[in-house]
C-alpha positions as CSV (number, residue, x, y, z in Angstrom):
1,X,-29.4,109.0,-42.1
2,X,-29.2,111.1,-39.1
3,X,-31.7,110.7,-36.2
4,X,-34.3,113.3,-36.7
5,X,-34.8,116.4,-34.0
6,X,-38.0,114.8,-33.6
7,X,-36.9,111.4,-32.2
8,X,-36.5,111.0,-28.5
9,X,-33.8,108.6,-26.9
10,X,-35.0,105.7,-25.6
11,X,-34.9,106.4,-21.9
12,X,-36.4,109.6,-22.4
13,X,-39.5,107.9,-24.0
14,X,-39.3,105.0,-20.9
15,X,-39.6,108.5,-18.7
16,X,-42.9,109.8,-20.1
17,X,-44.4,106.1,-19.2
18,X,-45.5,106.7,-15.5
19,X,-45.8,104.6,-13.1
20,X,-49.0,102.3,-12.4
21,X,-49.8,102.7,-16.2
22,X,-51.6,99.8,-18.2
23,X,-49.4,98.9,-20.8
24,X,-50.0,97.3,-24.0
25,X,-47.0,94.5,-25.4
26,X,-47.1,92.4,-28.8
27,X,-46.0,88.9,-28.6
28,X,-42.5,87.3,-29.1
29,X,-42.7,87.5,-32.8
30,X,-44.6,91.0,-33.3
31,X,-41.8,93.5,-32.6
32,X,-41.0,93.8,-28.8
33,X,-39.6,96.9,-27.2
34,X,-37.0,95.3,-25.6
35,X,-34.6,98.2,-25.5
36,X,-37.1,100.3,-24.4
37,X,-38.5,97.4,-21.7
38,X,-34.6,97.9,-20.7
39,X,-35.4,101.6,-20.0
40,X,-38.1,101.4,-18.1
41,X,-36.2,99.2,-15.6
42,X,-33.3,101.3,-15.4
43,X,-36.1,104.6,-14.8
44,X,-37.2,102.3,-11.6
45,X,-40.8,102.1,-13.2
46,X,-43.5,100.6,-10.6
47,X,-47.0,99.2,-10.5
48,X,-47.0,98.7,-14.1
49,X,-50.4,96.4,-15.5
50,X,-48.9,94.4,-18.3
51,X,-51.5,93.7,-21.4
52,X,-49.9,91.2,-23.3
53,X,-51.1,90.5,-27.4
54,X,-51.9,87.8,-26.6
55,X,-48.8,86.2,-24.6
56,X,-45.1,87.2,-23.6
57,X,-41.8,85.7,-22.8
58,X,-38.6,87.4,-21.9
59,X,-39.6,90.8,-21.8
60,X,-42.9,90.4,-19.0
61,X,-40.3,88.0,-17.1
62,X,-38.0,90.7,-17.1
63,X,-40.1,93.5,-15.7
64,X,-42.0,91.3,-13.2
65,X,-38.2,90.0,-11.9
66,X,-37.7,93.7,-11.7
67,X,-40.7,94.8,-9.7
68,X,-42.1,96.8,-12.1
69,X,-45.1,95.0,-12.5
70,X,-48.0,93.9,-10.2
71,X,-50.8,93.2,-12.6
72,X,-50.6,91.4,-16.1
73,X,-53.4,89.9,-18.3
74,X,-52.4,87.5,-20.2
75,X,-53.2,84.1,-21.9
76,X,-49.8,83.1,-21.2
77,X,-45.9,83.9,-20.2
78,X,-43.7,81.2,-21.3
79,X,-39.8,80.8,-22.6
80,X,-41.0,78.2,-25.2
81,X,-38.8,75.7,-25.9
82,X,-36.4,77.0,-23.0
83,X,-39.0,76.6,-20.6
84,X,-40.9,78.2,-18.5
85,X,-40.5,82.1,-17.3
86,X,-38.5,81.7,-14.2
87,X,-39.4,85.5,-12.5
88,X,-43.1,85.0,-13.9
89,X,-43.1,81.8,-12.0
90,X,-42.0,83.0,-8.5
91,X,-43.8,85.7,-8.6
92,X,-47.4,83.9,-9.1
93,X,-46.5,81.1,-6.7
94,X,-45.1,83.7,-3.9
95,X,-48.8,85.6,-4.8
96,X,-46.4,88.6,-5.8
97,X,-48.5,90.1,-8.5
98,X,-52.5,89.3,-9.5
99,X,-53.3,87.4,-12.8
100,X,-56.0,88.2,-14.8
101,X,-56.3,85.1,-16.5
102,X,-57.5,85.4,-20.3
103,X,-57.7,83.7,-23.7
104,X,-56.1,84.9,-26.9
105,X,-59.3,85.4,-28.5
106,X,-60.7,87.5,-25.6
107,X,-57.6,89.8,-25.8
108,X,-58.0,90.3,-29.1
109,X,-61.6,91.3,-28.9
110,X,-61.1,93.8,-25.5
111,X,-58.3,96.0,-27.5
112,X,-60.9,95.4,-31.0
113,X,-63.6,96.9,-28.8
114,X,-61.7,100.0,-27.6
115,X,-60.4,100.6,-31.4
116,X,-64.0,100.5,-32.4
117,X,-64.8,102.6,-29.4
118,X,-67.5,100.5,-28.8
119,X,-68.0,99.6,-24.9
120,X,-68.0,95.8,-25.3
121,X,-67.4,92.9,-27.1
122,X,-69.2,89.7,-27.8
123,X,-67.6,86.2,-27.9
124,X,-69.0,82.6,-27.7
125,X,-65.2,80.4,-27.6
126,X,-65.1,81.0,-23.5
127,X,-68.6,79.9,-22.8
128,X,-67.9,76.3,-21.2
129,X,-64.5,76.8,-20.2
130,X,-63.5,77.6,-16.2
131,X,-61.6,80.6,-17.0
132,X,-64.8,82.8,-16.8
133,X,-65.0,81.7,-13.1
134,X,-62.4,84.1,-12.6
135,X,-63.5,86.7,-14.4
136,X,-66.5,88.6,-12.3
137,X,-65.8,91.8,-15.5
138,X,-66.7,89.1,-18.1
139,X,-71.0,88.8,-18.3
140,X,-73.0,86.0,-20.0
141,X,-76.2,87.2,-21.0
142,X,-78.8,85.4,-23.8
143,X,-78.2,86.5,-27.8
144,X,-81.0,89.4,-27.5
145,X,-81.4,89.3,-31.5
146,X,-81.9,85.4,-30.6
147,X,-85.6,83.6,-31.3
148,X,-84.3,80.4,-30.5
149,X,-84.8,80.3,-27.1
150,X,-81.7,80.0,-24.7
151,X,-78.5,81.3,-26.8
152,X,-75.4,82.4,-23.9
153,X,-73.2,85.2,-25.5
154,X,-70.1,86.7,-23.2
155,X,-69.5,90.1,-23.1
156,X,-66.4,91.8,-22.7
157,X,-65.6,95.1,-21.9
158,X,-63.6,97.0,-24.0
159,X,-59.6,97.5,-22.9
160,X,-58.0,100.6,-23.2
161,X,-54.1,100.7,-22.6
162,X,-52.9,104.1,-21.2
163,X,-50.0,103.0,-23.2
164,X,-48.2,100.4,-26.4
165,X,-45.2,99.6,-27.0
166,X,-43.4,97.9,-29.6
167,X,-40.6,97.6,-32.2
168,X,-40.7,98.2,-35.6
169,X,-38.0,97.6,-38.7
170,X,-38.5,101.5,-40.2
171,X,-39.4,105.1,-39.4
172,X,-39.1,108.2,-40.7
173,X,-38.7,112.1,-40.6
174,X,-42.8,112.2,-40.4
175,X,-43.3,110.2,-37.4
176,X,-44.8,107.0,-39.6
177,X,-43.9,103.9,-38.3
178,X,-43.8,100.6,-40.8
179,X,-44.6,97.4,-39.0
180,X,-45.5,95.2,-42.0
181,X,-47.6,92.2,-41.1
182,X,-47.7,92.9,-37.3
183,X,-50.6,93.5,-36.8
184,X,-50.8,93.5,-33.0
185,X,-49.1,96.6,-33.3
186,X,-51.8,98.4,-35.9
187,X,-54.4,97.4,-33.2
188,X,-52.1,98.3,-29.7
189,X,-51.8,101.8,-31.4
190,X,-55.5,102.4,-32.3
191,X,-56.7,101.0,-29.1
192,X,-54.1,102.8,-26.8
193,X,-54.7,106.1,-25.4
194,X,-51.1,106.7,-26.3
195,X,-48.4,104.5,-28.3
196,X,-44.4,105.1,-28.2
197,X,-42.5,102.7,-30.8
198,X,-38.9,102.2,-31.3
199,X,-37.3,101.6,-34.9
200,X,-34.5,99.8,-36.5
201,X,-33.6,101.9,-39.2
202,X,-35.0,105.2,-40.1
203,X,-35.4,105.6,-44.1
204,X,-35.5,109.0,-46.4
205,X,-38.5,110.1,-47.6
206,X,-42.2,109.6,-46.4
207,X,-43.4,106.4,-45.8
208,X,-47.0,107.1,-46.6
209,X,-46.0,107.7,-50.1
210,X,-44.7,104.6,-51.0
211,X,-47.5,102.3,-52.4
212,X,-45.8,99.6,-51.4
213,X,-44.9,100.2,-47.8
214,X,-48.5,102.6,-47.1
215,X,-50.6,99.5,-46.4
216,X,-48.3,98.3,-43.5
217,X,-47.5,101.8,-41.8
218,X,-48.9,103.5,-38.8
219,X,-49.0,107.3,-39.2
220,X,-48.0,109.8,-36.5
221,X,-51.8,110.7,-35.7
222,X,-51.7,107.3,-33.7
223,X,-48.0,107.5,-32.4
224,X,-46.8,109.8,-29.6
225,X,-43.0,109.7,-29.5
226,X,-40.2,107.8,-31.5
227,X,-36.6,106.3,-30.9
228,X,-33.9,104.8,-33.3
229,X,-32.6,101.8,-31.7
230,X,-31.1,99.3,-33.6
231,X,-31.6,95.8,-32.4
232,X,-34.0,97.1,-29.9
233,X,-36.0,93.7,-30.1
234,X,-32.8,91.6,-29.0
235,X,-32.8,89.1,-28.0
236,X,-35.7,88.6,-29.8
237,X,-36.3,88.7,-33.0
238,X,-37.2,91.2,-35.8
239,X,-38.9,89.7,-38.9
240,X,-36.7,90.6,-42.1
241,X,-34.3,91.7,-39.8
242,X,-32.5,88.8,-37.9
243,X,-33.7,86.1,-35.8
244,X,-34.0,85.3,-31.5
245,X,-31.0,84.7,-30.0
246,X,-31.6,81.3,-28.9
247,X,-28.4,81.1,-27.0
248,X,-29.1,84.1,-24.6
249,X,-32.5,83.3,-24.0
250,X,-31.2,79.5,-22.8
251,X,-28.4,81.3,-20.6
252,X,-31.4,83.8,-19.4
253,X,-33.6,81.0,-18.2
254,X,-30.8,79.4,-16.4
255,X,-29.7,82.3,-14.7
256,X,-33.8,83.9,-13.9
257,X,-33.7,80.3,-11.9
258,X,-32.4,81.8,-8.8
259,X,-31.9,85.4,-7.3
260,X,-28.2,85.9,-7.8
261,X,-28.8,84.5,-11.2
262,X,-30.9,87.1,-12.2
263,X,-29.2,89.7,-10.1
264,X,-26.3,88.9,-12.5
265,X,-28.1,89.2,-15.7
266,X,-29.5,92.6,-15.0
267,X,-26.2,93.9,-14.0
268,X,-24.7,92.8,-17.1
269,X,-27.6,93.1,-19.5
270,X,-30.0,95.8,-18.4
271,X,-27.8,98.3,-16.5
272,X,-24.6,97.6,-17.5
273,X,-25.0,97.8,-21.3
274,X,-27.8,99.4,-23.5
275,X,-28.2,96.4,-26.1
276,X,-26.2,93.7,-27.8
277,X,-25.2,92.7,-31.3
């Protein structure tokens, strides 16, 4: 099917992300923009705040190696099984970019409370733990409905992304957007003062009026711009679509070790091609 007039390209959309915007990222699994995480390095993009849903991999190592990035929340940035995130890593030991340390629960409930539009959110899992001795946002207060005595709650205030982003397997002519089971992405785009997706395939038809595809699509009312780009999550992977590519992201870590490493595998991978099959 041909790309709709209504579709931008991908580096047009990376342009209409400016700079020092809080941006909103699904995890490894949950249909990353990596073709569009591409673009915005190749647009220069600068003092980006990453949100991650709740943790990230290649694609925050990529921007922070690129200096696109000098604030991410985030319960974790890791390469798995590969190792750890070698850019990530430098830049938190060289004090390169500030940490806003944070649990996946706790992510979950600021983006809940901004989709609710409520101004807070209350969670008991942190309570205990050191993390909130970095977090002078986060407030303990008793359980005012309590009549038990002493009952600690935390509140959290509610997160609103100027911007998500993510991969998806199908849009259409409309502007829906179907991201099946991901639901990171449902709550990044109703929580997010503005969400641009990229698709793999774009499909004939409306997606909102199939029964079976309605329950897992996004309509245009929460999306602000679309782009068809096949394999846009590679090197990760796409659910129903085809798995990580466990090779690159070995050769990645290897070559994010050291400066000319990763100096290397932006040339080739970010600015000297626009994906990979």
């Amino acid at each position: 099917m041909p790309v709709p007039a209504t579709y931008l390209s991908v580096d047009e959309i990376a342009s209409r992300i400016p700079d020092g915007a809080l941006i909103g990222v699904p995890k490894e699994d949950g249909g990353v923009a990596m073709e569009l995480t591409r673009g915005l390095i190749r647009r220069g993009a600068k003092n980006l705040r990453l949100l991650t849903v709740p943790v990230s991999s290649i694609q925050a190592d990529l921007l922070i190696g690129a200096g696109c990035v000098v604030e991410i929340e985030t319960s974790g940035v890791s390469m798995g099984e590969f190792g750890y995130a070698p850019r990530f890593r430098r830049a938190v030991e060289g004090g390169h970019i500030v940490i806003r340390d944070a649990t996946c629960p706790a992510l979950y409930a600021e983006l809940q409370a901004s989709e609710k539009g409520a101004p807070f959110s209350a969670l008991r899992g942190l309570i205990g733990s050191d993390i909130l001795k970095n977090r002078a946002d986060w407030k303990t207060i008793d359980n005012p409905f309590s009549e038990a005595g002493s009952d600690p709650v935390v509140l959290l205030p509610s997160v609103r992304p100027d911007v998500a982003i993510f991969h998806a397997r199908y849009g259409d002519a409309h502007g829906n957007v179907w991201v099946g089971t991901r639901r990171e992405c449902v709550l990044l785009a109703h929580a997010s003062a503005s969400t641009f997706a990229t698709v793999e395939e774009i499909v004939e038809g409306n997606l909102m009026d199939d029964d079976t595809m309605r329950a897992g699509t996004i309509p245009p009312i929460y999306i602000d711009a679309v782009a068809h780009a096949p394999r846009g999550a590679w090197p990760l992977s796409l659910p129903g679509a085809y798995e990580r590519d466990g090779e690159h992201l070995r050769a990645y870590v290897t070559a994010a070790k050291s400066d000319d490493g990763f100096a290397a595998y932006m040339e080739r991978h970010v600015f000297g091609k626009q994906a990979a099959a």
